[in-house]
N, C-alpha and C positions, 0 to 999 in steps of 0.2 A: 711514710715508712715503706720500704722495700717490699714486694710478697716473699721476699726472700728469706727477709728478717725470720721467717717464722718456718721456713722449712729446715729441716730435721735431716743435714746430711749423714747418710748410713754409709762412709765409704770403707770400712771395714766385709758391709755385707756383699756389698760391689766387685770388690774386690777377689772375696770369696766366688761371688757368680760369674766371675771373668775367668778365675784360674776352672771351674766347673765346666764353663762354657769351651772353654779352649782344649779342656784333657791336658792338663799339664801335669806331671810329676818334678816335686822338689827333693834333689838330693842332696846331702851334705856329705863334704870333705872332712877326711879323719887322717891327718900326715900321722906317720910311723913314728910311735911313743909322745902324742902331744894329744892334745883336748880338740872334740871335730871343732871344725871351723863352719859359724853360725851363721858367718858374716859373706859370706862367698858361696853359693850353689849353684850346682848343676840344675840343669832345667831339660826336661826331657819330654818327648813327644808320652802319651800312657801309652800307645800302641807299640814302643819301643823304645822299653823301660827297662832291658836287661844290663849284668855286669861288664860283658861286652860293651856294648852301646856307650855304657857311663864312663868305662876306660878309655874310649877312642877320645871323648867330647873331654875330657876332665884331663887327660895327662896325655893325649897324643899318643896313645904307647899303642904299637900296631897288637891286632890277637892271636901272635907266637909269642907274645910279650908277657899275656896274661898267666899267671900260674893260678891264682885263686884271689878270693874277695871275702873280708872281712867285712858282716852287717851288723848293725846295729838297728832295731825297729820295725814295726808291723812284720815285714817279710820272712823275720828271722825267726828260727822258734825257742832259739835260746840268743843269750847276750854275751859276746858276738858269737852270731855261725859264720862256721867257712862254705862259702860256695863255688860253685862254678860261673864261667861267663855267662849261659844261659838262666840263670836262677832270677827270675822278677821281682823287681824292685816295687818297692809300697811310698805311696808320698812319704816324704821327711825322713825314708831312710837314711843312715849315716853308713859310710861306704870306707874303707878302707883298701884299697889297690894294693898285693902283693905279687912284684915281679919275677920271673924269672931269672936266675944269675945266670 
């Protein structure tokens, strides 16, 4: 039998100490009047984690574009706040992008 047989993969834990090791923030997509989408994130450097930043990566929309951002999660202090471009995002915030008309 294998020594393998008997080791105990932690790839949950790994996993965990990869996204730690790396500073990554996950942010989720919230499209206008639907449920966020859990299944498609944003993935963002932490040192350059704002609603700027996640508008450029997430919808391409230049920052004369941005009017404000709907959060959802750690960042927010209530459910949802409106912020501005510069407002810091928290892992697993839920983001909603509102444009300018």
């Amino acid at each position: 039998m294998s020594s393998f047989a008997h080791l105990e993969w932690n790839l949950d834990g790994l996993l965990d100490k990869i996204w730690e090791y790396l500073d990554l923030t996950r942010i989720y997509t919230k499209p206008n009047g639907m449920n966020p989408d859990y299944e498609n994130l944003v993935i963002l450097s932490s040192k350059k984690r704002t609603g700027r930043t996640f508008a450029t990566r997430f919808s391409r929309i230049c920052p004369k574009q941005f009017k404000y951002a709907l959060v959802w999660g750690s960042s927010a202090k209530h459910k949802p706040q409106r912020v501005g471009k510069e407002h810091e995002l928290e892992d697993e915030d839920v983001v909603q992008i509102i444009k300018k008309v």
